[in-house]
Structures are given as structure tokens and as C-alpha cells.
C-alpha positions as CSV (number, residue, x, y, z in Angstrom):
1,X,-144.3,-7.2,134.1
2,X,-147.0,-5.7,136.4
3,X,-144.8,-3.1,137.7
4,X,-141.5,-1.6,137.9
5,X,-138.6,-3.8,138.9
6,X,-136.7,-1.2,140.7
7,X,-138.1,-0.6,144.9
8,X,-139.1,3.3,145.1
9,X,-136.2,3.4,147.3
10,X,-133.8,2.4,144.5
11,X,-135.7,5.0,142.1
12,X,-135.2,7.9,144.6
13,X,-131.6,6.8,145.6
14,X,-130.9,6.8,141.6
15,X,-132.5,10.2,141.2
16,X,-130.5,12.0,143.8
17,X,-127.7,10.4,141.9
18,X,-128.6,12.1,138.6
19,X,-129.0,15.1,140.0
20,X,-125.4,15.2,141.4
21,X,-124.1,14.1,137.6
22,X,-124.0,18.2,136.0
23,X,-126.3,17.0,133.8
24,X,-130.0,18.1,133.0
25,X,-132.5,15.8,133.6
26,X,-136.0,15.6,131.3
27,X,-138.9,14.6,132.9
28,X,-142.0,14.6,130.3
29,X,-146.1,15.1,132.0
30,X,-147.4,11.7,132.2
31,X,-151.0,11.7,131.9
32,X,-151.9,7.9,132.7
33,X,-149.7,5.1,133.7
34,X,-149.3,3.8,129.8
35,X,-148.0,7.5,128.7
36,X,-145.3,6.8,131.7
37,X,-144.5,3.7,130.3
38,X,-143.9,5.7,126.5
39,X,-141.6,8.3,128.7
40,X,-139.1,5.7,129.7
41,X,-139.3,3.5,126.5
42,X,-138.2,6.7,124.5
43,X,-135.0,7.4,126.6
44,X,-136.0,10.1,129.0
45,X,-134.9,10.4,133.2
46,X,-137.8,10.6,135.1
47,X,-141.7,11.3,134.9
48,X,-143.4,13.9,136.0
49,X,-147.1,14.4,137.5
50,X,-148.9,17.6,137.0
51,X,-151.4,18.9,139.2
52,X,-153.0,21.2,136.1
53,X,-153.2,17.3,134.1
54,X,-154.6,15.7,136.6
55,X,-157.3,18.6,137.4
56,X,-158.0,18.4,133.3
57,X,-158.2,14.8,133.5
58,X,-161.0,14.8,135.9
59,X,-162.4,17.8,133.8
60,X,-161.8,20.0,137.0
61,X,-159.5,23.5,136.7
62,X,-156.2,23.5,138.4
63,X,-157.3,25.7,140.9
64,X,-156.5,23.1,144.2
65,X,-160.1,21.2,144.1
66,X,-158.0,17.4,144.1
67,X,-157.7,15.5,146.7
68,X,-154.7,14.2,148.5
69,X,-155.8,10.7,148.0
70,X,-156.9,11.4,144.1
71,X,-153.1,13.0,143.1
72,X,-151.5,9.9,145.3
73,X,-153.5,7.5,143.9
74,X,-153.1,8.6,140.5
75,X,-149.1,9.2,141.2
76,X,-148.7,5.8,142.4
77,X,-150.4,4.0,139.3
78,X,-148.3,6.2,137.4
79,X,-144.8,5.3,139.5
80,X,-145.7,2.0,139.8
81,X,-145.5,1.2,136.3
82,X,-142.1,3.1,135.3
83,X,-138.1,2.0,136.7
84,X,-137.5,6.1,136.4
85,X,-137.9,8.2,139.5
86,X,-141.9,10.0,139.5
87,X,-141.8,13.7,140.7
88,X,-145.6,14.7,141.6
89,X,-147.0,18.2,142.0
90,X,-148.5,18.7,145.4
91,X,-149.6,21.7,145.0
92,X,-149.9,23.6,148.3
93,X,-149.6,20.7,150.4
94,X,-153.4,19.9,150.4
95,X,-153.8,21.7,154.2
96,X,-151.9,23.5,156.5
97,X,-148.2,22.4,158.0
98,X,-149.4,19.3,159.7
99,X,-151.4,18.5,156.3
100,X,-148.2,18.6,154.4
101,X,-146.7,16.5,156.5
102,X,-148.9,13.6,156.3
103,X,-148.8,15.0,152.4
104,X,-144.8,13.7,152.1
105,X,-145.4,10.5,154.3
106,X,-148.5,9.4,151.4
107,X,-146.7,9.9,148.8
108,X,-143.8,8.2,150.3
109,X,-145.9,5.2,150.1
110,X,-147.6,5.7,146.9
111,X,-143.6,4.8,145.6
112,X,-142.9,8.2,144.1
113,X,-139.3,9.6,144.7
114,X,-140.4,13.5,145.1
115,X,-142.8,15.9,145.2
116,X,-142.9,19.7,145.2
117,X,-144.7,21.9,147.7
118,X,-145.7,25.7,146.4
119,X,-146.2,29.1,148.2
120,X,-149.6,30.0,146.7
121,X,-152.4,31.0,148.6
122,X,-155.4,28.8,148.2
123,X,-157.5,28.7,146.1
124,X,-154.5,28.1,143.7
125,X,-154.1,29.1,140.3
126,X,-151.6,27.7,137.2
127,X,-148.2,29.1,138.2
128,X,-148.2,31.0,134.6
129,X,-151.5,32.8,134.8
130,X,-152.0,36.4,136.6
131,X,-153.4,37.4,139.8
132,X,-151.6,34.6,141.9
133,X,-151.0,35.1,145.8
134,X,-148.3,33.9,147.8
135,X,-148.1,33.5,151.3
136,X,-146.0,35.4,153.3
137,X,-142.4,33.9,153.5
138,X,-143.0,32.9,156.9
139,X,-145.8,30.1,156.0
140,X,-143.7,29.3,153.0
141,X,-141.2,28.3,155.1
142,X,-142.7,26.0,157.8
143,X,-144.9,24.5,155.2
144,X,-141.0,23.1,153.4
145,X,-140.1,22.4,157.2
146,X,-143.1,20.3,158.3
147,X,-142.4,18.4,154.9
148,X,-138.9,17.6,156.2
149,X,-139.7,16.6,159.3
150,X,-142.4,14.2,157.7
151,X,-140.2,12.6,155.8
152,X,-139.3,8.8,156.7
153,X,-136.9,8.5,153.7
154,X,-133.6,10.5,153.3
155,X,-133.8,10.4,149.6
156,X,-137.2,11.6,148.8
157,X,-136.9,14.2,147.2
158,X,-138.5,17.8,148.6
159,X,-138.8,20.2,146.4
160,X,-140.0,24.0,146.7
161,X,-141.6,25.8,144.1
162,X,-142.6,29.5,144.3
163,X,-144.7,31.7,142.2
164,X,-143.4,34.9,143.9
165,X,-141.9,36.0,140.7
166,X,-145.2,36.6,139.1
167,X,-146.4,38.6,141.9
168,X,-144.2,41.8,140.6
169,X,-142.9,42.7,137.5
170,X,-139.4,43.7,136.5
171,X,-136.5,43.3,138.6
172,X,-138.0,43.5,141.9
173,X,-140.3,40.3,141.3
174,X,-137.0,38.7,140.3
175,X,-134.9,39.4,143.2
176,X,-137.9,38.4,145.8
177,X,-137.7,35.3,143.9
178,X,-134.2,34.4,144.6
179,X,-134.3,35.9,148.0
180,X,-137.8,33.5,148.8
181,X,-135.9,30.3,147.6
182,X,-133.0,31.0,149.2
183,X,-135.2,30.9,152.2
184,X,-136.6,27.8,151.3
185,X,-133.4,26.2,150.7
186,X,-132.4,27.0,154.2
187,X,-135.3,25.6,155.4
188,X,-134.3,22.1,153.5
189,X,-136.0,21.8,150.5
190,X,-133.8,19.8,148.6
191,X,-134.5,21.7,145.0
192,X,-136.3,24.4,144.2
193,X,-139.0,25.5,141.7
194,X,-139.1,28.7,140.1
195,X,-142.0,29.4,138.3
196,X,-142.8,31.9,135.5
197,X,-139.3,32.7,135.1
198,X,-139.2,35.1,131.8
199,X,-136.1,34.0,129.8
200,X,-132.5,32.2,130.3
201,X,-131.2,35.1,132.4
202,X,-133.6,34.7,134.7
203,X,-133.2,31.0,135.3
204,X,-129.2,31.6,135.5
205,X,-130.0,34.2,138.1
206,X,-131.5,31.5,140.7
207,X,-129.5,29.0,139.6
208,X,-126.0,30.7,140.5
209,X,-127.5,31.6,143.4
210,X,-128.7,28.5,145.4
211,X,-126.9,25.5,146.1
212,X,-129.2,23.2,145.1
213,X,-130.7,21.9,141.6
214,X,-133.0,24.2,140.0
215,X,-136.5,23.1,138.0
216,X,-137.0,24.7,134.5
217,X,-140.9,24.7,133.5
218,X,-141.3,24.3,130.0
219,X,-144.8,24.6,129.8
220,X,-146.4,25.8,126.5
221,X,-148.8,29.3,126.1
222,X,-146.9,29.9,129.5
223,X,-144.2,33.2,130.2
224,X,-141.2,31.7,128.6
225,X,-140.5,31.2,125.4
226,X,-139.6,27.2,125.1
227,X,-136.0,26.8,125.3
228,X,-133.9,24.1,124.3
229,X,-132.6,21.1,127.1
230,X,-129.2,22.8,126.0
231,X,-129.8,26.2,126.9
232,X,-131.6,25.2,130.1
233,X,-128.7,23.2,131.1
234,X,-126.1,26.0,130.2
235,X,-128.2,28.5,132.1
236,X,-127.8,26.0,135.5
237,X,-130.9,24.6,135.8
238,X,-130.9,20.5,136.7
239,X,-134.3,19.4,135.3
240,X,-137.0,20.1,133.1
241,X,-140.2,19.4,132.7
242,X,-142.8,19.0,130.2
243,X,-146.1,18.9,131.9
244,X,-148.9,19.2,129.8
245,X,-147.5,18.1,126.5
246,X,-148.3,15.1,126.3
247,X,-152.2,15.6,127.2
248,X,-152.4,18.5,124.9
249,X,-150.9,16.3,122.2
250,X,-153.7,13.8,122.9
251,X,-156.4,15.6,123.2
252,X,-155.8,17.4,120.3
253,X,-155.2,14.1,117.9
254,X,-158.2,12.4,119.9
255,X,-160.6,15.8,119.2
256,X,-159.5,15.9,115.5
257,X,-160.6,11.9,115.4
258,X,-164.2,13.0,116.6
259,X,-164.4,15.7,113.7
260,X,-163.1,13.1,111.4
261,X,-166.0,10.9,112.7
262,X,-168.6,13.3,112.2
263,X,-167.2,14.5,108.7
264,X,-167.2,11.0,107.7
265,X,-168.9,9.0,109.2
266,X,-165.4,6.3,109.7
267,X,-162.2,7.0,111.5
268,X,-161.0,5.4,108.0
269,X,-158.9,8.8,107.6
270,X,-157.3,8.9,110.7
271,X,-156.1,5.1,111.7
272,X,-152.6,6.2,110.3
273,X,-152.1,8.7,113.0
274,X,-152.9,5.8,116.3
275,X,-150.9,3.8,118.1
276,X,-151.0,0.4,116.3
277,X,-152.3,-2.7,118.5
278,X,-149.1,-4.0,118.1
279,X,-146.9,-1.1,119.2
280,X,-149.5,-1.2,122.6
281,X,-149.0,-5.2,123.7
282,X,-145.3,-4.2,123.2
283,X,-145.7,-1.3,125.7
284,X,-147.7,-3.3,128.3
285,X,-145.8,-6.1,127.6
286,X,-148.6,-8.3,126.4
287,X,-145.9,-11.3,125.7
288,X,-144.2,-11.5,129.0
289,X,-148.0,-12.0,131.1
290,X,-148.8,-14.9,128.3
291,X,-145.3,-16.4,129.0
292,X,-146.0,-16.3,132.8
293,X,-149.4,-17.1,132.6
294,X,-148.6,-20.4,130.2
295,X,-145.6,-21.3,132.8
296,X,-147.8,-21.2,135.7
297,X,-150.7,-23.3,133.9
298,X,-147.8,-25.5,132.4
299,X,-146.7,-26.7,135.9
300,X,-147.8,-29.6,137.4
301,X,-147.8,-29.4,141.4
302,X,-146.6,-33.4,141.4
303,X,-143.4,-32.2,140.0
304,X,-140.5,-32.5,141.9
305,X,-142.6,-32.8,144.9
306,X,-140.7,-34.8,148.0
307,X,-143.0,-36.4,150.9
């Protein structure tokens, strides 16, 4: 009730866990607090916070125009309400290497147990459209190391994610990838991100050759086709995310209700489709605040009381 029962230092000491196990770990796009709540009540690992959801749900592009304080704020309600580990995008670190610093040390506090830190230029564009810029490898690196220096907590996760690969095409763009997180690897990110890899191969590639766990981004109308958690996990990579699904999923159902309204003229045709009220209070956990609230307003403060 009212938030997760687990500390964020339990949730980031159980995630490095996971990620030791061999197995792959799904972390779905959570696009409010309840929809993190749906993640872990349907069985998954962890939650995941996009920067491209959270720019769409302030109806803003993902092209770095949030805030530090509006993607911790938002990552905290989020982590706050889940026992699984909350891995935030943090785009480009919201300012240069001192920036990202204070960058890891906020969202330390907002409760989250990683975050991962990108090698664009800004401003910043969705890792699987064209014309991206990286920096050079240079900033790419002391932006990871000014993360790890900011860090208070051992086990919050640091992740690197770069976009190098869709910089060049063919071969070359994949072999400056694995040579770029290698780099970034050495310079202690604790996982690393490779985005807008083309198909299994490509993932194996990086994965056999770092040392630590590799991200798969199954984002849809992206690069890759969407591959199974099975062929992602035979191929090397550690987690995967999914992180606009769920916000595409709802704003499609929620802009077919508003036709259905206008046709009409009653949302008659579409109740079916919703979340029931009932199925809600059991995800908030409606019964548990009336049994609290009735056992406070039950007590009486003469009870038991000793002069």
C-alpha cells in the first residue's frame, strides 16, 4: 500500500542479481505509475522509462526538450509504486560531464536502480530514426566516467547506450559499434546499449564481445524486426525492453473510444474493451487503504495506555 515494500537499494541489489542469473530479463515501457503496477502484476523483471514516452506524454518530441527534474520526477512516481528494479532513459545526461553527474546522484534519489546515458549529440533524435550524431568517442567516454564517479551507490546500475551504429551502414557502422562500447565498458558502464542493431547477428556480435550484459530494444516501426525473448536471449543479450508498447496500445484503444463517441454518440460499444472498476481497485489496492484507514479510525488512543 502506497508504495513498494522493497528500499531502492534492495531493488538495485536484486537487479544486479538477475543479471548475473544467464537469463533474459523483460522490462516493458511504463507510461504512468498504474501501467508499472500492470508490469509487475503480469510477471515481468523490471520496468522501464522511456525518454520518447515521456516526451509523447507531455505532447513534446523526443528530441531532448525534458527536464532533469520532469524525467526524475516522473521515474520516481513510477519506481515508487513497483517492488521490480526501474531503469530510466536519461538521454544525454541532460548537460555536459558535471551535468551527468548530478544526473546519476538525482536519480539515485528518485529510487530507481539504473539509468542509461547515450552518445548523441544534442539536440537528440529517437535512436531508430536517420540523421543521428554522435559525439566523438572521447566525450562519450567521460560523460560514462563522470556518471561513475557520481555515483553514491555501488549497485546502481550505469548503463551506456550508443547510436553509433546508425551513423554508417554495413559492416563498418557495426564494427564502430562494438569498438565504441567496448570503450565505454572500460570506462565502467556497467551494461551497454546498442541501438538500432539490424537483426540477431548483430546483437550476438556485441554481445560475445563485451563482458557485460547487453540491452536489446524491441521497439516497434524501428530497424529490427521484433524478435522473440528466446532468440534475444540465445543471441547473448541480458534484457529487453519494450518502450513504447504500452502507450501505443493506449492511445490507440483510447483514440478508437473517441471515434466510437462521435459515431455514436455512447461509449456503449466499447466498455468491453476497458479495464473494469473492479480489475483497477485491485491494482491500486483499493481494499488494503480501507483496511488501514478503518484500523486507524477503529483505535481508541485510551487503549492500552499506561500513566
Amino acid at each position: 500500500m502506497l508504495f513498494s515494500r522493497e528500499t531502492p537499494a534492495a531493488k538495485r541489489r536484486a537487479f544486479r542479481e538477475a543479471l548475473t542469473s544467464g537469463e533474459i530479463l523483460r522490462f516493458p515501457g511504463a507510461f504512468n505509475p498504474l501501467s508499472a503496477r500492470l508490469i509487475e502484476d503480469k510477471g515481468f523483471d523490471g520496468v522501464y522509462v522511456s525518454g520518447a514516452v515521456l516526451s509523447a506524454d507531455l505532447g513534446l518530441p523526443d528530441i531532448g526538450l525534458t527536464t532533469l527534474s520532469e524525467v526524475s520526477g516522473r521515474a520516481g512516481q513510477i519506481a515508487r509504486v513497483t517492488d521490480l528494479p526501474t531503469l530510466v532513459d536519461a538521454d544525454t545526461g541532460f548537460g555536459e560531464p558535471m551535468n551527468v553527474a548530478r544526473t546519476v546522484q538525482t536519480m539515485e534519489d528518485a529510487g530507481v536502480a539504473g539509468m542509461h546515458l547515450e552518445d548523441q549529440v544534442n539536440p537528440k533524435r529517437c535512436g531508430h530514426l536517420d540523421g543521428k550524431e554522435v559525439v566523438e568517442l572521447g566525450e562519450a567516454v567521460r560523460r560514462v566516467r563522470a556518471a561513475v564517479d557520481g555515483r553514491r551507490d555501488p549497485d546502481f546500475l550505469i548503463m551506456a547506450r550508443t547510436d553509433v551504429r546508425g551513423t554508417e551502414p554495413g559492416e563498418r557502422g557495426l564494427r564502430l559499434a562494438i569498438d565504441r562500447a567496448k570503450a565505454l565498458a572500460d570506462a565502467g558502464a556497467d551494461a551497454i546499449f546498442p541501438e538500432a542493431m539490424r537483426d540477431l547477428s548483430e546483437f550476438e556480435a556485441v554481445a560475445s564481445a563485451l563482458d557485460v550484459p547487453v540491452l536489446a530494444n524491441m521497439t516497434e516501426f524501428g530497424k529490427s524486426e521484433l524478435f522473440t525473448v528466446q532468440q534475444l536471449g540465445d543471441a547473448g543479450a541480458r534484457i529487453v525492453i519494450y518502450p513504447v508498447t504500452l502507450l501505443r496500445m493506449a492511445m490507440g484503444a483510447a483514440e478508437r473510444a473517441l471515434d466510437t463517441l462521435t459515431v455514436d454518440g455512447t461509449q456503449d460499444a466499447v466498455v468491453g474493451d476497458m479495464q473494469t472498476r473492479a480489475r483497477l481497485y485491485e491494482l491500486v489496492d483499493y481494499a488494503g487503504y480501507n483496511h488501514f484507514d478503518s484500523a486507524v479510525f477503529t483505535y481508541e488512543p485510551g487503549q492500552n495506555h499506561q500513566h
